[in-house]
TORVEXRO-344939 format. One record per residue (C-alpha): residue number from 1; y, x, z; residue in one letter. Coordinates in steps of 0.25 Angstrom, whole numbers, plus 2048, in hexadecimal, padded with zeros to 3 digits. Each point is the difference from the previous one (the first is absolute). Layout:
<resi=NUM | y=Y | x=X | z=Z | resn=A>
...
% end
This chain:
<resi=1 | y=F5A | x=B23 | z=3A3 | resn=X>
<resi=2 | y=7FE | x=80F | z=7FC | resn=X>
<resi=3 | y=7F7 | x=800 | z=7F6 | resn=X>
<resi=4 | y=80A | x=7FA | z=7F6 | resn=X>
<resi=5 | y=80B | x=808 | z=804 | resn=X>
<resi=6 | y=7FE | x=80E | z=7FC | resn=X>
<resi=7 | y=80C | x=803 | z=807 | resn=X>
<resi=8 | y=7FC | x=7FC | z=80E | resn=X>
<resi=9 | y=7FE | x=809 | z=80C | resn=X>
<resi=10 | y=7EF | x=7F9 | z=7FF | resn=X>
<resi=11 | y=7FF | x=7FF | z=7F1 | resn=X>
<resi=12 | y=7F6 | x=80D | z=800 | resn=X>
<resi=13 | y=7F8 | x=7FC | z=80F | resn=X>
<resi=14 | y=7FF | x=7F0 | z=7F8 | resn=X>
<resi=15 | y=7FB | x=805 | z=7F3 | resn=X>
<resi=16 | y=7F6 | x=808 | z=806 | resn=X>
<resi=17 | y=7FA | x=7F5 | z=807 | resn=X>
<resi=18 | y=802 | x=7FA | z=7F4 | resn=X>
<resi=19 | y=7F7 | x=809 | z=7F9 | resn=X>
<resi=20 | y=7F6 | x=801 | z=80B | resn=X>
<resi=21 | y=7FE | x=7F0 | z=802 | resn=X>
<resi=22 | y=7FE | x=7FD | z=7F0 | resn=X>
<resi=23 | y=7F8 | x=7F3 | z=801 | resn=X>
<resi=24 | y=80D | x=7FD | z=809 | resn=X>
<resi=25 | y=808 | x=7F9 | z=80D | resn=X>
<resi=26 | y=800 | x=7F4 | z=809 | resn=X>
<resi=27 | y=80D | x=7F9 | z=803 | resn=X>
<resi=28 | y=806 | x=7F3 | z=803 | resn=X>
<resi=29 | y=80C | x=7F7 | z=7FA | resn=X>
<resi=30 | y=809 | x=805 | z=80B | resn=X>
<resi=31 | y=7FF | x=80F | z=7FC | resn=X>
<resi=32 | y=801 | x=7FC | z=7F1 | resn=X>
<resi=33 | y=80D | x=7F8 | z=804 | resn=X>
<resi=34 | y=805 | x=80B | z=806 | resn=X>
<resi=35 | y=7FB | x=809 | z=7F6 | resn=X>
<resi=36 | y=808 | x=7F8 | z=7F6 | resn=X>
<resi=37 | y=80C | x=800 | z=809 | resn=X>
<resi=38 | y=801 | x=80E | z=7FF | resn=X>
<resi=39 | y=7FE | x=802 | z=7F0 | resn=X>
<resi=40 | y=80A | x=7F4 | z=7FF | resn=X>
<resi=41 | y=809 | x=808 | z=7F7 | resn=X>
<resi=42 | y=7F6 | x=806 | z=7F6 | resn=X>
<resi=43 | y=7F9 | x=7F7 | z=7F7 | resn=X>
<resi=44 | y=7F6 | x=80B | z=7FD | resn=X>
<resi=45 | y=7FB | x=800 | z=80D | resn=X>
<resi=46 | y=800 | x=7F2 | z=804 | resn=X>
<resi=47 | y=7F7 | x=800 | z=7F1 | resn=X>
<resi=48 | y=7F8 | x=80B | z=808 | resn=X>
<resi=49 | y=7FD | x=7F9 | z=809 | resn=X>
<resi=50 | y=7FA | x=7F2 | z=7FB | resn=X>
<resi=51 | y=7F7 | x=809 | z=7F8 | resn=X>
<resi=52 | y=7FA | x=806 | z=80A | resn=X>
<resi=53 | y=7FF | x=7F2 | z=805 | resn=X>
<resi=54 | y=7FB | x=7FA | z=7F3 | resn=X>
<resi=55 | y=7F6 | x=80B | z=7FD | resn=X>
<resi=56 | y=7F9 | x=7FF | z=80E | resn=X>
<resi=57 | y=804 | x=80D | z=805 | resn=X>
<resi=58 | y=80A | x=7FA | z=80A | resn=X>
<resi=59 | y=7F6 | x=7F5 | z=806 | resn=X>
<resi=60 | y=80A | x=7F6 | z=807 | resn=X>
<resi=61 | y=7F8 | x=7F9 | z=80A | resn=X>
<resi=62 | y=804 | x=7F3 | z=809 | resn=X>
<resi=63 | y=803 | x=802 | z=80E | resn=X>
<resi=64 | y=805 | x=7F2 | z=805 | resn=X>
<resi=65 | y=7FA | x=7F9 | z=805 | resn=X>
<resi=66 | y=7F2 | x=807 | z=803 | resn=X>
<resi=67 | y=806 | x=80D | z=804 | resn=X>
<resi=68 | y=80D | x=7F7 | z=80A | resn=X>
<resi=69 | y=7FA | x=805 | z=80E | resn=X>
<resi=70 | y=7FF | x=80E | z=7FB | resn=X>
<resi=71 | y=80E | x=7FE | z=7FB | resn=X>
<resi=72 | y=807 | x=7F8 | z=80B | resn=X>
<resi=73 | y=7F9 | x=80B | z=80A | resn=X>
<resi=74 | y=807 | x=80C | z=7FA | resn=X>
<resi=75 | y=80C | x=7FB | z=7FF | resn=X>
<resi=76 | y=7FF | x=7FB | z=80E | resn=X>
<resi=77 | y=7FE | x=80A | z=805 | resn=X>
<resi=78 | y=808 | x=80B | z=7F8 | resn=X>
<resi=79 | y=80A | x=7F5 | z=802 | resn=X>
<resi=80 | y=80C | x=807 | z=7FB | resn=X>
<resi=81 | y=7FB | x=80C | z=7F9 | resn=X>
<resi=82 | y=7F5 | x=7F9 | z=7F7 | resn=X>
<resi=83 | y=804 | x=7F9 | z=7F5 | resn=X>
<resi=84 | y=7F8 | x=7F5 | z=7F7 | resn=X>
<resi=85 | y=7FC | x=809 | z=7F7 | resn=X>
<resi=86 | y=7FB | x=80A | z=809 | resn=X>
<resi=87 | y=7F7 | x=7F6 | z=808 | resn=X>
<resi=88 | y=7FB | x=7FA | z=7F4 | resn=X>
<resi=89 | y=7FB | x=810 | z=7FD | resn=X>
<resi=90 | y=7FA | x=800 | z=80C | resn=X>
<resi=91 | y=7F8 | x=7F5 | z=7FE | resn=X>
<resi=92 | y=7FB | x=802 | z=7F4 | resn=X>
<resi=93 | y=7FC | x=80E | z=805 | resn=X>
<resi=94 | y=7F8 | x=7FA | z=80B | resn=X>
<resi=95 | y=7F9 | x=7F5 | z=7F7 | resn=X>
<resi=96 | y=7FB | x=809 | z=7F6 | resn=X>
<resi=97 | y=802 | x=80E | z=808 | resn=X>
<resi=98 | y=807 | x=805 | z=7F4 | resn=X>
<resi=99 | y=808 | x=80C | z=803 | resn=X>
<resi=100 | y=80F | x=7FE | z=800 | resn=X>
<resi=101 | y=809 | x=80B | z=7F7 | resn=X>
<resi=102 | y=80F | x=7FF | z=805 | resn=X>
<resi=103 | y=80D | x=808 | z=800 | resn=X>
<resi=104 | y=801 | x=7F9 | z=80F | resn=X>
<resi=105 | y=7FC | x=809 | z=80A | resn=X>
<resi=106 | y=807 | x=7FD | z=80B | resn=X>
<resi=107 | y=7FC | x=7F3 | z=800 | resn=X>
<resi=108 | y=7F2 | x=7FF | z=7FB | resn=X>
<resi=109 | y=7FC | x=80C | z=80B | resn=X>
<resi=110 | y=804 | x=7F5 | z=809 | resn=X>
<resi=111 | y=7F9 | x=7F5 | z=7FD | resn=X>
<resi=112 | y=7F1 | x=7FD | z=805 | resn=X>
<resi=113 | y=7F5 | x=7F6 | z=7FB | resn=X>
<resi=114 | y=7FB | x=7F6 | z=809 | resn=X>
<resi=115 | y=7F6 | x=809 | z=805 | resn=X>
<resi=116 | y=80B | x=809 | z=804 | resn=X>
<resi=117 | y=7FF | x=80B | z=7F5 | resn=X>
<resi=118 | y=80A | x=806 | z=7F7 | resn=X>
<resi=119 | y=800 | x=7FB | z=7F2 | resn=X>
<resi=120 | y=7F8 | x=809 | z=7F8 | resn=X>
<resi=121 | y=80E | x=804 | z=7F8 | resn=X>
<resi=122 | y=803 | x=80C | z=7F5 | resn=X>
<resi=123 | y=80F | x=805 | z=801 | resn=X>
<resi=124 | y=807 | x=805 | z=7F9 | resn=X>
<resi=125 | y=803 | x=810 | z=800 | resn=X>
% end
C-alpha cells in the first residue's frame, strides 16, 4: 500500500488521492487482507491501517454473499488473470458505481462491467 510507505514507487500518486478524497475510500476484506499481507512486517502500518478502519475513513463493506454473481462472473471470466480481490473490486464498483484507485493497470484496463464497460479506474502515474 503506497500511502504508508514513503518509500514506495506510488507513495506520492496514493497520498494525493489521499488528499483529494478526504471524506475517504471504499474497499472490501479481501483488499484489507492483502493490504495487511503486505505491511506484515511493520507494526506501524498494519496500526495504520485499523485506524483508517476504525475512524470510517476506510469504509469495509461486505461482499459475500450479495455481491457472489458479480464476484463468481469476474473471475470466470478473467479466469486466470483475475484474482479474488480483484473481482470483489469490481463489484463493488458496479453496485455503488464508485470509481476504483489502483496501481493495477494492466489488469483493471481489462476488465469490463456487466454492461460491457471498463471499470471507471484512477491509475497510478
Amino acid at each position: 500500500m503506497g500511502l504508508l510507505n514513503p518509500h514506495d514507487q506510488h507513495h506520492n500518486w496514493a497520498k494525493s488521492c489521499a488528499l483529494e478524497n478526504t471524506a475517504g475510500f471504499v474497499t472490501c476484506e479481501a483488499v484489507i487482507s492483502e493490504t495487511i499481507y503486505l505491511v506484515r512486517k511493520s507494526t506501524k502500518a498494519k496500526g495504520a491501517v485499523i485506524a483508517m478502519i476504525e475512524s470510517g475513513w476506510l469504509n469495509v463493506l461486505p461482499v459475500l454473499p450479495e455481491l457472489r454473481v458479480g464476484v463468481i462472473r469476474i473471475l470466470e471470466t478473467y479466469h486466470p488473470q483475475a484474482d479474488y480481490a480483484d473481482a470483489c473490486v469490481v463489484a463493488l464498483h458496479e453496485q455503488y458505481g464508485s470509481k476504483v484507485f489502483t496501481t493495477d493497470k494492466r489488469d483493471f484496463i481489462v476488465y469490463r462491467t456487466r454492461a460491457r464497460k471498463a471499470v471507471d479506474a484512477v491509475f497510478a502515474d
